[in-house]
C-alpha angles and dihedrals in degrees: 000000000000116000091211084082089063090050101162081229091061092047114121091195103051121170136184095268107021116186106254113251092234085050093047104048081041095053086045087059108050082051094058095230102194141164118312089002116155098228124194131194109187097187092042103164102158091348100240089155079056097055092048090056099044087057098045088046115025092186103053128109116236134200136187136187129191137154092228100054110114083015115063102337107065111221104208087055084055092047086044089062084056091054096035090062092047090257113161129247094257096048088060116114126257098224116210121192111214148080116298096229095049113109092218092050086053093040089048087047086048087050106055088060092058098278095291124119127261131260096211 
């Protein structure tokens, strides 16, 4: 995919450090995302490495978490950058409002895939 369609400056969901789009599609590499893969992002922020994931591998389920979301980072902004790039329903994040290093937060982000572990 080319990165030039997740250009920060086209970014409905923009926040103050957004993960670069080159970093993001990289980062999605190294980690082998790959079909049907259960991705989290445990920072998610506007989940750029989401997004990533979502374009590499259109059928995977992705998760974020992140402490600011319903707070200072709008969720439906973030799930309109999904739509806005032709990415299907199902590719669409599970955002999860919480601190990363809260049990809870992990078990309800476990939760939302069924209750299995992720790949990634």
């Amino acid at each position: 995919p080319q990165t030039s369609t997740f250009d920060p400056n086209t970014r409905i969901c923009i926040t103050n450090t957004p993960l670069h789009p080159i970093s993001s599609f990289v980062l999605c590499n190294v980690a082998k995302i790959g079909h049907f893969c259960n991705v989290l992002d445990p920072f998610a922020g506007s989940c750029s490495t989401l997004l990533a994931a979502a374009r590499i591998a259109n059928n995977s389920t992705t998760v974020g978490i992140d402490i600011a979301f319903h707070k200072d980072i709008e969720c439906n902004d973030v799930l309109a950058d999904f739509t806005k790039r032709g990415l299907s329903t199902h590719t669409k994040p599970i955002m999860i409002g919480g601190g990363s290093f809260s049990k809870e937060t992990r078990d309800e982000a476990r939760g939302a895939i069924g209750g299995c572990g992720f790949d990634v």
